[in-house]
Backbone bond lengths (Angstrom), bond angles and torsions (degrees), N, CA, C in turn:
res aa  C-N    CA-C-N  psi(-1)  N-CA   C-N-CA  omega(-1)  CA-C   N-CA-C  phi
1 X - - - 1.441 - - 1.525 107.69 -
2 X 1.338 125.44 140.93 1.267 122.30 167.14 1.242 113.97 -132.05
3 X 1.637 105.68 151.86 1.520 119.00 -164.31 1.561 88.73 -115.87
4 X 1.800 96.31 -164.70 1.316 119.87 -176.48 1.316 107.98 -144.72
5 X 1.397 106.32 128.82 1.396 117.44 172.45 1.656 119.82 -77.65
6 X 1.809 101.69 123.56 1.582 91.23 -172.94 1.421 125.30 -42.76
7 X 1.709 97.21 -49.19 1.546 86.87 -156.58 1.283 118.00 -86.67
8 X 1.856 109.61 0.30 1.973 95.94 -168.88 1.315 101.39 -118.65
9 X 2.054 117.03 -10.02 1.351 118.32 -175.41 1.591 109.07 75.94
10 X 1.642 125.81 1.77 1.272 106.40 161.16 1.059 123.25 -71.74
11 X 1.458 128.27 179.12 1.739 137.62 177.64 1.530 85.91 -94.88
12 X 1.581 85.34 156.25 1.863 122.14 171.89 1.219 101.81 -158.53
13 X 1.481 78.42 119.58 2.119 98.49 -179.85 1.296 87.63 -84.64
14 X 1.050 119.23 140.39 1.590 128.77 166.57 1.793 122.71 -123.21
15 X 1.216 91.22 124.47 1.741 126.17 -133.34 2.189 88.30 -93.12
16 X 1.441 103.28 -30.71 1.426 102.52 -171.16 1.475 107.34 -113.72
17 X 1.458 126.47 80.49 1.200 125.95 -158.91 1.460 116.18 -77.94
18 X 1.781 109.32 -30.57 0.916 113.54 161.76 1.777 139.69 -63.72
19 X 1.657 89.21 -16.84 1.584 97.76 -177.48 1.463 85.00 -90.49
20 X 0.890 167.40 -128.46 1.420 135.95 147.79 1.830 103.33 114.36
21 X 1.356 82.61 -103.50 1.534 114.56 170.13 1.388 124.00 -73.29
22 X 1.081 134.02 -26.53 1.453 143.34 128.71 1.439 118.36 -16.20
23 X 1.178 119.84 85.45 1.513 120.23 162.48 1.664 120.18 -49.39
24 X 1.117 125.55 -29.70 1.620 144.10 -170.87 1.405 83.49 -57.14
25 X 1.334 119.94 -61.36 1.543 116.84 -136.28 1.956 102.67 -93.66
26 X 1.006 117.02 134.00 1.230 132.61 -164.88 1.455 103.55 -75.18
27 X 1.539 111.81 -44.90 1.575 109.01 -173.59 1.771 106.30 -143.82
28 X 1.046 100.01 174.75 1.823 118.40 -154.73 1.659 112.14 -110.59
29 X 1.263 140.03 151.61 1.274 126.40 -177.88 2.002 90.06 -103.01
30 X 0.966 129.80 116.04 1.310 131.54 142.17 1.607 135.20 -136.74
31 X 1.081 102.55 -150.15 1.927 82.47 -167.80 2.370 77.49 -169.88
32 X 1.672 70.91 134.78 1.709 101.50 171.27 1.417 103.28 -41.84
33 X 1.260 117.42 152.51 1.449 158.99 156.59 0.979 138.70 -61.91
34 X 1.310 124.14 -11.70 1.346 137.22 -169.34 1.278 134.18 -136.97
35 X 1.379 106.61 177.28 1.909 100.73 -166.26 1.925 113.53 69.24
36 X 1.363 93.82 168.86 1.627 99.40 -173.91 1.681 105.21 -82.93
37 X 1.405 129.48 -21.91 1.646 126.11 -168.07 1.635 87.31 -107.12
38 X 1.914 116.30 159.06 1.140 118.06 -168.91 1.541 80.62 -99.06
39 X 1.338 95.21 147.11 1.609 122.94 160.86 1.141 117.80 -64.37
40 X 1.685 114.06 148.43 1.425 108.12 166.41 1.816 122.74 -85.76
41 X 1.230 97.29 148.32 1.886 118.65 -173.34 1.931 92.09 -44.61
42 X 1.245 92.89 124.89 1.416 86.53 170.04 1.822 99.83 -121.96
43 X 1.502 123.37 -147.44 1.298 121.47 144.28 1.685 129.47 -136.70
44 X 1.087 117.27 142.63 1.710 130.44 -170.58 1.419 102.73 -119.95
45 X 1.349 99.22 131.02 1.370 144.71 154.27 1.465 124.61 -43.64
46 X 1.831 126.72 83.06 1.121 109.56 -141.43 1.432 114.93 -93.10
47 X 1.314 132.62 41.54 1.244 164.95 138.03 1.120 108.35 -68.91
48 X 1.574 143.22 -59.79 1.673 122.20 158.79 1.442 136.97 -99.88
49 X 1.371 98.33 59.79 1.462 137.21 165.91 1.405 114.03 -135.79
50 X 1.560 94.40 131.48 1.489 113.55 -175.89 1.875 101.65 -127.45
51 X 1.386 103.11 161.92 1.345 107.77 167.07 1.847 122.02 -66.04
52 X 1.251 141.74 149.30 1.551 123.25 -155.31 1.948 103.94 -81.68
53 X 1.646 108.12 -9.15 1.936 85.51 167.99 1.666 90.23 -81.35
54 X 1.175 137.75 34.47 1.968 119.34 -175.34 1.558 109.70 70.57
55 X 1.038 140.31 9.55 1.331 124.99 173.02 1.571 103.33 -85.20
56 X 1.574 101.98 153.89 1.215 107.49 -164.34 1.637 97.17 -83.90
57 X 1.750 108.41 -174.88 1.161 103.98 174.09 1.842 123.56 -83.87
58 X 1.027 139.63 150.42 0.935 151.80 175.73 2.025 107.23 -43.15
59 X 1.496 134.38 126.32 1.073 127.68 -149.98 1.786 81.74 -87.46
60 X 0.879 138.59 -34.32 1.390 129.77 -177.05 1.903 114.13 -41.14
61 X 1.436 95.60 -20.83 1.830 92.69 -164.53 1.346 91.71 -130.03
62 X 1.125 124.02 15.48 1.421 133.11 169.54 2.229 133.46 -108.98
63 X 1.604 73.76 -33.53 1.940 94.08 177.55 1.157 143.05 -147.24
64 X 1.850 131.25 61.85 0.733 131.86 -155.08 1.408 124.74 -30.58
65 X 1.143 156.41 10.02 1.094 158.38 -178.12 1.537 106.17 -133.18
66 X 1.601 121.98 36.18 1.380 106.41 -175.82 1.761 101.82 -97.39
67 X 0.984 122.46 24.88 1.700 120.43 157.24 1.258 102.16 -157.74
68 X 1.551 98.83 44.71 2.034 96.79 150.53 1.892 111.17 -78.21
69 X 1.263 88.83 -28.68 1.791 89.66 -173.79 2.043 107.54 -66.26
70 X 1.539 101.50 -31.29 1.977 93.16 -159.50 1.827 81.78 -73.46
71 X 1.643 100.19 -49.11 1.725 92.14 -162.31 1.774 112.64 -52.04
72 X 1.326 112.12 -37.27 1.388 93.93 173.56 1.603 123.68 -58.96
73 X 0.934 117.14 -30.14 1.694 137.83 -167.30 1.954 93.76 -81.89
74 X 0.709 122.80 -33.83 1.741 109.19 166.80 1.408 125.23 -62.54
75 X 1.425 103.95 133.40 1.473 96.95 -176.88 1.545 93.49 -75.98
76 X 1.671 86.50 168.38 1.621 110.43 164.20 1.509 128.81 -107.13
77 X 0.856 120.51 146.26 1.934 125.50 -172.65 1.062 111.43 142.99
């Protein structure tokens, strides 16, 4: 899968798909896009990575707590 880095607009194949989708994990193992030889695996920060039309990432794989707010707000019984 490859993303996009906010601030320079290169591609990042991203190598840990599962860390990925993982809200826990703060950052991703992938490696740059470019040039003719593959780059080495570095790691990104998945806050400046976006999907390549610019949409951000989905809050599910981004913030463990992104439905602490509905579950509190349900009643109980």
């Amino acid at each position: 899968m490859f993303l996009k880095e906010r601030a320079t607009g290169d591609l990042v194949e991203i190598l840990g798909f599962k860390d990925l989708v993982d809200p826990s994990n703060e950052r991703v193992i992938g490696r740059y896009h470019h040039g003719e030889e593959t780059q080495d695996p570095e790691k990104f920060a998945k806050r400046d990575l976006v999907f390549p039309s610019g949409e951000a990432l989905p809050a599910c794989w981004t913030n463990p707590g992104y439905r602490r707010a509905e579950i509190q707000r349900r009643p109980r019984g």
